[in-house]
MARZA-744372 format. One line per field, with one value per residue (C-alpha): x, y, z. Coordinates in nm, 4 decimals. Each point is the difference from the previous one (the first is absolute). Example, Ala and Ser with C-alpha at 12.3 -4.5 7.8 and 13.67 -1.06 7.14 Angstrom:
2
X <- 1.2300;0.1370;
Y <- -0.4500;0.3440;
Z <- 0.7800;-0.0660;
This chain:
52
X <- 1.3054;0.3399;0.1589;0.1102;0.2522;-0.1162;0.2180;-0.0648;-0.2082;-0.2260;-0.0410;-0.0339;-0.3565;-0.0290;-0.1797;0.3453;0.1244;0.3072;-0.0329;0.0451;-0.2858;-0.2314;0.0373;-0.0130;-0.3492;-0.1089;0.1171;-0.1779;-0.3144;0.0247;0.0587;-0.3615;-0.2164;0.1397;-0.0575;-0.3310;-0.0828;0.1164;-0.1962;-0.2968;0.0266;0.0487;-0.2351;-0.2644;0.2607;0.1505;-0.3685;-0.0626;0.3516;0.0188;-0.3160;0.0817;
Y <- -1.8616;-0.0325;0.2113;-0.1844;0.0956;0.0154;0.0098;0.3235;-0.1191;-0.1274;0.3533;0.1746;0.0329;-0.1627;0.3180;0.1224;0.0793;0.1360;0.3454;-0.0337;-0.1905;0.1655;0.3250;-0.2161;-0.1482;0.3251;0.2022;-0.3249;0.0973;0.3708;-0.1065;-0.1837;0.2486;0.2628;-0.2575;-0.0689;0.4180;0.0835;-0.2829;0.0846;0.3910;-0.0709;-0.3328;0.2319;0.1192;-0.3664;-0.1146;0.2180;0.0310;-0.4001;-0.1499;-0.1670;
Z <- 4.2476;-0.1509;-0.2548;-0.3198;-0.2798;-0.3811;-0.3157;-0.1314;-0.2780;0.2379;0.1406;-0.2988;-0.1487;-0.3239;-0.1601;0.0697;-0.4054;-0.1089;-0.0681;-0.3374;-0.0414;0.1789;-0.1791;-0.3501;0.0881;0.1374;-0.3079;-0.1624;0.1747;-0.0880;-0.3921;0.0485;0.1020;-0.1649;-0.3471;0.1526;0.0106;-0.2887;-0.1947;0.1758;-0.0861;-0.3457;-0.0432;-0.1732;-0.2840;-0.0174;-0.0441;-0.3070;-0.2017;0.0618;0.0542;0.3285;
């Protein structure tokens, strides 16, 4: 077997983000569910005041 040479973008995983980006979708995440919580706690009250 012989040993060959990659570019270093070969060899880098494409999941591979800049860090920047990664914490902005996973602070994106977090924003989610914590919307998603929150409207579930309160879907009973939003029901009545607003007749959703």
């Amino acid at each position: 077997m012989t040993t060959q040479t990659l570019p270093h973008s070969a060899t880098a995983p494409n999941t591979s983000a800049p860090l920047i980006k990664r914490i902005g979708r996973a602070a994106y995440r977090l924003l989610e569910r914590m919307t998603e919580r929150a409207y579930q706690q309160h879907k009973p009250c939003l029901r009545n005041n607003f007749y959703l």
